[in-house]
C-alpha positions in Angstrom: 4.5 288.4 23.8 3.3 291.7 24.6 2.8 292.5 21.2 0.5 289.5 20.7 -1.3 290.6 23.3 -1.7 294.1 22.2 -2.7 292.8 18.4 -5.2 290.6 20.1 -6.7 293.0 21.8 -6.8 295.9 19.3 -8.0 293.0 16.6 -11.4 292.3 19.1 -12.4 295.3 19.9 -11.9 295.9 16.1 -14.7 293.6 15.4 -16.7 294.3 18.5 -17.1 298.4 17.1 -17.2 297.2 13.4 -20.2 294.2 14.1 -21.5 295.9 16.7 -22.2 299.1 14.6 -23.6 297.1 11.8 -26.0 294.8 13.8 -27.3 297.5 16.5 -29.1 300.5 14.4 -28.5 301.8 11.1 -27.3 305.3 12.8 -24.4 303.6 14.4 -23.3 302.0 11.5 -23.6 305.6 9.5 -21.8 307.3 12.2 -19.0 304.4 11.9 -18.4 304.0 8.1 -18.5 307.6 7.3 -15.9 308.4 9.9 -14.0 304.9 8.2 -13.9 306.6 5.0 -13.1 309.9 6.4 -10.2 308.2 8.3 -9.4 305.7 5.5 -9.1 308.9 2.5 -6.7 310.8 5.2 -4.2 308.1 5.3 -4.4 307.9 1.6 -3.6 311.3 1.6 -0.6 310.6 3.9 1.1 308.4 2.6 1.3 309.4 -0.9 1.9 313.2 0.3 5.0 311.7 2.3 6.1 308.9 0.3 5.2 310.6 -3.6 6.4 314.5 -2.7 2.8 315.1 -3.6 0.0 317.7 -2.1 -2.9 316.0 -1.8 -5.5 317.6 0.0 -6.3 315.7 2.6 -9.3 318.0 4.6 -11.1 318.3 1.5 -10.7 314.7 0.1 -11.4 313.6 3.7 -14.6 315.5 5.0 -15.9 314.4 0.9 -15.6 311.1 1.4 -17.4 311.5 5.1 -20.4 313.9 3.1 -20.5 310.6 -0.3 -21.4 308.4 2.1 -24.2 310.3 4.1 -25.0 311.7 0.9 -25.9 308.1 -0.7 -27.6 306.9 2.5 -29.5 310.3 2.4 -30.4 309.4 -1.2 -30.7 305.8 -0.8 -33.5 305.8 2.1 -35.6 309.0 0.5 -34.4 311.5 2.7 -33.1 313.6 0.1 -33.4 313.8 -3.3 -30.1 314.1 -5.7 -29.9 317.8 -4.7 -28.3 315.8 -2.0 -25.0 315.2 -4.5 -24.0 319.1 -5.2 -21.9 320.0 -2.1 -19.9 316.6 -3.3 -19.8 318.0 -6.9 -18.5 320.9 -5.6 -15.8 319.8 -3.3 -14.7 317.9 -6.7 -14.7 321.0 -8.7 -12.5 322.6 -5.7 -9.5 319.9 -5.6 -9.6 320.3 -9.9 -9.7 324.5 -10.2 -7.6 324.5 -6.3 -4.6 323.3 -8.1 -4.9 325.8 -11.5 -3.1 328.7 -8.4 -0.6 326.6 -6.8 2.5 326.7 -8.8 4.0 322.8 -8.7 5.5 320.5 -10.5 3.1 317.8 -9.5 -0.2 319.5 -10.2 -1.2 316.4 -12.3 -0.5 313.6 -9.8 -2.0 315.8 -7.1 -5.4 315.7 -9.5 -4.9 312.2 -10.4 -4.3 310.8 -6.5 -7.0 313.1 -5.0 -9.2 311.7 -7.7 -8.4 308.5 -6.9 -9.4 308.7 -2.9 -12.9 309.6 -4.1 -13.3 306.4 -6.5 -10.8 304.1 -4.5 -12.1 304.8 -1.0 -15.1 307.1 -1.2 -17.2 304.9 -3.6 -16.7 301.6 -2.2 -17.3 302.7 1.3 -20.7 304.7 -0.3 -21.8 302.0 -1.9 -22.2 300.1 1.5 -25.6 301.9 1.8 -26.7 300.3 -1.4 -25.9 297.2 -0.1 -27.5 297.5 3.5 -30.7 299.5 2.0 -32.8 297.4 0.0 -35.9 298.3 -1.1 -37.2 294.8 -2.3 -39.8 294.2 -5.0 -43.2 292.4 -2.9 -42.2 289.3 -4.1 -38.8 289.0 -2.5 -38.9 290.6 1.0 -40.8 293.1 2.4 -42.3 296.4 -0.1 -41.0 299.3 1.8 -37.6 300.0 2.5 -35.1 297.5 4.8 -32.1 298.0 6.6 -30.3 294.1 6.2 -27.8 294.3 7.9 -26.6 290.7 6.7 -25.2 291.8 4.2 -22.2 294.0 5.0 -21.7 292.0 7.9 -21.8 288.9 5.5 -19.3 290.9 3.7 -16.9 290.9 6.4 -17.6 287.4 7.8 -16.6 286.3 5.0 -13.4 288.6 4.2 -12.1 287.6 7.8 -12.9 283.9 7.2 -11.1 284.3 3.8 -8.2 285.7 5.8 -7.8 283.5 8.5 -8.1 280.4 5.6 -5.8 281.5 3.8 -3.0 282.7 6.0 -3.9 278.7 8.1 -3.6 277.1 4.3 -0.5 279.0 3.1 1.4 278.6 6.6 0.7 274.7 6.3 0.5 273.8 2.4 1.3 277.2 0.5 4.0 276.9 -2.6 2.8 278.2 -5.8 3.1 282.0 -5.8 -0.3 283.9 -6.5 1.4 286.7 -7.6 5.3 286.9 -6.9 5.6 290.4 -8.3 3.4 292.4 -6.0 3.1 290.2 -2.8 5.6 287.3 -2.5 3.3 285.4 0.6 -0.1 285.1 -0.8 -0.1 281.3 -2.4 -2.7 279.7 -4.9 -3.1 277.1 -2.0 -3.6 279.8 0.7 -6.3 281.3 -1.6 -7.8 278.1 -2.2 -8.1 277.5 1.6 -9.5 280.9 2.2 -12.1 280.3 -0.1 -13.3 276.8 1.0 -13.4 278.2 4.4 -15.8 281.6 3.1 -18.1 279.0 1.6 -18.4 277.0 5.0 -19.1 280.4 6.7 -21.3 281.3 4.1 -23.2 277.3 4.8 -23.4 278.1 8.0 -25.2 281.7 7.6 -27.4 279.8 5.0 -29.0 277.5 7.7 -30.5 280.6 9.4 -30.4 283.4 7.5 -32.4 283.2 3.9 -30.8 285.3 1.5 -34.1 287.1 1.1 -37.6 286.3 1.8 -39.3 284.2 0.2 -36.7 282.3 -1.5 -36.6 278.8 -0.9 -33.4 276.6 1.3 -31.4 275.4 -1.3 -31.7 278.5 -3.6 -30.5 280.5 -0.6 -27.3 278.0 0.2 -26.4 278.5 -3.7 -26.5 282.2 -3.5 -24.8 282.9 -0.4 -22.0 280.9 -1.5 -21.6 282.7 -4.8 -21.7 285.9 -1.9 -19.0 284.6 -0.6 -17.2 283.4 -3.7 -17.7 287.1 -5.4 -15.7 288.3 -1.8 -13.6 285.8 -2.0 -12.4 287.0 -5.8 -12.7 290.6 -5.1 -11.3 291.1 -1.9 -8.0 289.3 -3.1 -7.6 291.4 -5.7 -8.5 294.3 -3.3 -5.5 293.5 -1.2 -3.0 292.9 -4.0 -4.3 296.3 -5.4 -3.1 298.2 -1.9 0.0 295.6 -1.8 0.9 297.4 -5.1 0.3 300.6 -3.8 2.7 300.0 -1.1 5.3 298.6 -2.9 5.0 301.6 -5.0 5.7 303.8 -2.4 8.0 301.8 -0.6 6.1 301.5 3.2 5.4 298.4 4.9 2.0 299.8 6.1 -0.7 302.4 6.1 -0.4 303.7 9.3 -0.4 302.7 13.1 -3.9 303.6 14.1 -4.4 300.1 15.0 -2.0 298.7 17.4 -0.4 295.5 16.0 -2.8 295.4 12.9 -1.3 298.7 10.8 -3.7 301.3 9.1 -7.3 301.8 7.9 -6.0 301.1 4.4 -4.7 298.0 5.4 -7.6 297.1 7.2 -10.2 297.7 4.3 -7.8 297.2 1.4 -10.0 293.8 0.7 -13.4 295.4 0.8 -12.7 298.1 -1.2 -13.1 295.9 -4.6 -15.2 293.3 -3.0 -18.7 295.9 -2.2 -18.4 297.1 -5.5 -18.9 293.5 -6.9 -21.0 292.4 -4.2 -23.2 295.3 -4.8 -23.6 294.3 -8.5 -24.0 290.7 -7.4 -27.1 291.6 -4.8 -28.7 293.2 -7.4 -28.4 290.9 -10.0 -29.6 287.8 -8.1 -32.5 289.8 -6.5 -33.6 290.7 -10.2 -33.4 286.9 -11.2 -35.2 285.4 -8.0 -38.0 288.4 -8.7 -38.6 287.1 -12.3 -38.5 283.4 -10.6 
């Protein structure tokens, strides 16, 4: 009982600090996700360090991943210009040449796992900024530059909606396997649930929040459904990619920095493939409703 209570707990104010950032100014939810990433590359950096006898370096993958993302919002609201991008180059440089005068046996999985924080973690968490920074064309929102916040937080509305579906779903109807191999308890019915419930939460954002300006009702129901449909898809495959990792190295979680709810890694595995796709998807549609 008291650990419910202590998951319960941790799990709201959770998503009161994670919606709250996102919703309240564009500085707090810099501030947040750049400290996520930081936090989220260190635990990386921990568990394979403990669990692969490897020596990543975690300062320097960690404070990189912190400088990508400020770097890209920097970059993406015309603070800086890609100038901005050569203290990251150079950290990247360091963790390559760093290893060429430490004499170890595991010199290429140190390159190949430090490497791996900066596209696994750093990008997707960067990449947030080119979701939430929009610089529409006149036709399709407003000409100068807009922080939307709907869309991250439609990101994780709908991961958490997926979640919840699919754990309800799985628990009541689930036996077909999704894939036996890396995580025995996700089911295609689970899945399935998760999914119809995203699309309902992505109905219900629909009904008073337009996709962008300008676009008409029912083209903004059909396109916030395929949001949550491309989250859906990705973030599964986002968890079964961390599942994999885990099994790998033989933990049952990330970390304990969230009581009752395990690590950063475990908390984010989802949406680390689902921004790079929803990112792709934004884009795409907004390039198809301009030449509407």
């Amino acid at each position: 009982m008291k650990n419910l209570i202590i998951r319960a707990l941790s799990g709201v104010v959770f998503v009161v600090l994670l919606v709250g950032c996102i919703v309240s100014h564009p500085y707090a939810f810099a501030v947040l996700f750049a400290c996520i990433s930081a936090l989220t590359t260190w635990e990386f950096g921990t568990i394979v360090n403990r669990n692969a006898d490897l020596q990543v370096n975690r300062f320097i993958t960690s404070v990189s991943s912190a400088y990508l993302f400020i770097a890209v919002l920097s970059y993406n609201v015309n603070l800086m210009d890609a100038t901005v991008f050569i203290p990251y180059l150079i950290s990247i440089m360091y963790l390559m040449i760093s290893e060429l005068y430490f004499d170890r046996k595991n010199n290429i999985q140190n390159w190949a796992f430090s490497l791996m924080s900066q596209m696994y973690i750093a990008l997707p968490f960067a990449l947030l900024n080119t979701m939430s920074f929009i610089n529409m064309p006149d036709s399709c929102f407003l000409p100068q530059l807009v922080y939307y916040y709907w869309y991250p937080l439609a990101l994780f509305i709908f991961l958490w909606s997926s979640d919840t579906g699919a754990y309800c779903f799985g628990s009541l109807f689930g036996k077909n396997r999704l894939f036996p191999r890396i995580s025995p308890k996700k089911s295609w019915e689970g899945s399935i649930g998760g999914a119809i419930v995203a699309i309902a939460a992505s109905q219900i954002i629909a009904t008073y929040i337009p996709f962008c300006a300008g676009v008409a009702e029912v083209n903004s129901r059909i396109v916030w459904c395929g949001f949550a449909i491309t989250v859906v898809i990705f973030g599964t495959w986002g968890d079964l990619v961390e599942s994999l990792l885990k099994r790998r190295l033989g933990i049952k979680d990330s970390g304990n920095i969230i009581p009752g709810h395990g690590g950063m890694l475990d908390r984010f595995d989802s949406s680390l493939m689902a921004i790079p796709a929803v990112v792709i998807y934004i884009y795409t549609v907004i390039q198809y409703l301009v030449q509407q």
